[in-house]
Phi, psi and omega in degrees: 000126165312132167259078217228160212280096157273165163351307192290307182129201218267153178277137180274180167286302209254150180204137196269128192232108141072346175138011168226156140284106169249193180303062178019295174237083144233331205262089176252148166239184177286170178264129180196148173310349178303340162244344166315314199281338191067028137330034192212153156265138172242180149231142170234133195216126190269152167229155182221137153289145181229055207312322199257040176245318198061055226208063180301161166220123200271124191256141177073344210303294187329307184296317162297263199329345143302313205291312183331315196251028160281328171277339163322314201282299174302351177272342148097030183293172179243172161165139183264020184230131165312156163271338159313297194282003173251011177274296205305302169319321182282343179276289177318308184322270198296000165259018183246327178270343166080002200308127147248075183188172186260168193221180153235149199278143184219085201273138188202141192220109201216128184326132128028059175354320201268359193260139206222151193323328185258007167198083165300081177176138183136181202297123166226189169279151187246175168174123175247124164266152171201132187230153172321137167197086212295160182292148138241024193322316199229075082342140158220023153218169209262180184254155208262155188219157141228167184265113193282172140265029177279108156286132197321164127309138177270184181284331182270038189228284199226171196259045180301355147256036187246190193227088212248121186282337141327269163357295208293333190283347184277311170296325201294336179299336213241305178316289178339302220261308185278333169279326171290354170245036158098019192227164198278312196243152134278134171207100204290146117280145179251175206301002178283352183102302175336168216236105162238290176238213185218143167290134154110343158233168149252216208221094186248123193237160282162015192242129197035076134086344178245115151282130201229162188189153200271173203297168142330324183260012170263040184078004158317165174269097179322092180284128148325265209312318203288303193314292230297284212297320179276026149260334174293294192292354155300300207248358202238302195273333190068030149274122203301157184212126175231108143289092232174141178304165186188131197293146188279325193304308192314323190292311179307338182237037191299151166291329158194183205195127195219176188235157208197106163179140174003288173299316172256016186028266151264077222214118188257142250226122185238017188193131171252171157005084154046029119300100192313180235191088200046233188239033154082023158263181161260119156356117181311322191264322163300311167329352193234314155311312154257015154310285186317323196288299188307302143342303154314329212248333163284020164065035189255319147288127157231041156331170170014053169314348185285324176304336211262188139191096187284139207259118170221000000 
């Protein structure tokens, strides 16, 4: 299939709008404040190749399309669309693009042109995208972090736990701030002083023998992935898992310390604010976490099938 190059990495042909499958630039929206105001919600959602099965598998998807539509309700959006119709269109999609690789499905929701900035409520637009997007799964070094001083959003600010394209700016500010000073991550704190996420991810920390990481109620990102891994390391690894606030001096002398999310999948953490991380390697128990993760998620284990959704 002919291709050509975005932000994203290569353009699929077809990308689904408003209830079709259309044409790649055929898919326009208006210049209107429904992405201006950054007034729109997303999910980002892996699908994985299976090479030697020929085989994708949509990792999660039911649990992202809940969550999208807890942000629907809290974003105080309309949509004429199911979450049944939007598993089934991200399913066709990528069975319309054809894809043998792994990519990711990018489902986005955003007002209306006519709904306007001082009464945010009312009818908006849909649209799923899906671009290429290889694991990094098998990295084979941890990532160096500091810790910013851009503080998360609290709940009472913003809806910090959905996943609101508003919010990244609070993350990007912080990501930004931490790559001009050398370091690969960012890693927030909230207004409590407390240790909460990296943007884009969340925080699995690692001592004596227990993962602990912070609560729900600490201004996170509800995360999928975070729930995915802290049911592995319960029932897969047989690991005690503590939810609980946690100090930023803890993380710095932690045994080992990763990062958990769509994007970063398993990302193992090998320096804070310049303090090696164990011996700066990757970890036994990430390590092993992402063994399993990987295995799982490419239908090699085939434990927990309810996680998988396979495109047929």
């Amino acid at each position: 299939m002919a291709k050509s190059k975005s932000f994203w990495g290569e353009h699929p042909e077809h990308i689904w709008l408003d209830g079709e499958i259309v044409p790649w630039d055929q898919a326009t929206m208006h210049v209107t404040q429904g992405h201006i105001f950054a007034h729109s919600i997303f999910e980002g959602i892996r699908a994985y190749w299976n090479q030697d099965q020929e085989k994708l598998y949509v990792f999660q998807l039911d649990a992202h399309l809940e969550r999208l539509y807890r942000s629907i309700k809290l974003m105080r959006m309309e949509t004429d669309f199911t979450l049944e119709d939007l598993r089934t269109s991200s399913i066709e999609l990528c069975l319309k693009n054809e894809y043998r690789e792994d990519i990711y499905v990018f489902p986005s929701v955003y007002f209306q042109s006519h709904v306007y900035l001082n009464k945010m409520v009312g009818p908006t637009h849909t649209y799923i995208q899906t671009f290429p997007h290889a694991s990094e799964l098998d990295r084979t070094e941890g990532a160096t972090c500091g810790i910013s001083s851009w503080t998360r959003i609290t709940d009472n600010m913003l809806p910090a736990r959905i996943k609101c394209w508003a919010n990244y700016r609070n993350s990007a500010i912080a990501w930004t701030q931490e790559s001009l000073s050398g370091f690969d991550e960012a890693i927030m704190m909230n207004t409590h002083g407390k240790i909460c996420e990296a943007p884009g991810a969340c925080l699995g920390m690692v001592q004596d023998g227990v993962l602990l990481t912070p609560s729900v109620t600490s201004d996170i990102l509800v995360s999928v992935t975070r729930n995915t891994i802290l049911q592995i390391a319960r029932e897969v690894l047989g690991m005690p898992v503590v939810e609980r606030e946690i100090d930023r001096t803890e993380i710095y002398t932690a045994d080992e310390i990763f990062l958990c999310g769509t994007g970063a999948e398993i990302k193992p953490v090998s320096s804070i604010d310049h303090y090696t991380i164990g011996d700066g390697g990757i970890g036994p128990v990430t390590q092993q976490l992402r063994q399993v993760y990987n295995d799982l998620i490419r239908g090699i284990d085939t434990r927990y099938p309810e996680w998988r959704t396979e495109v047929m």
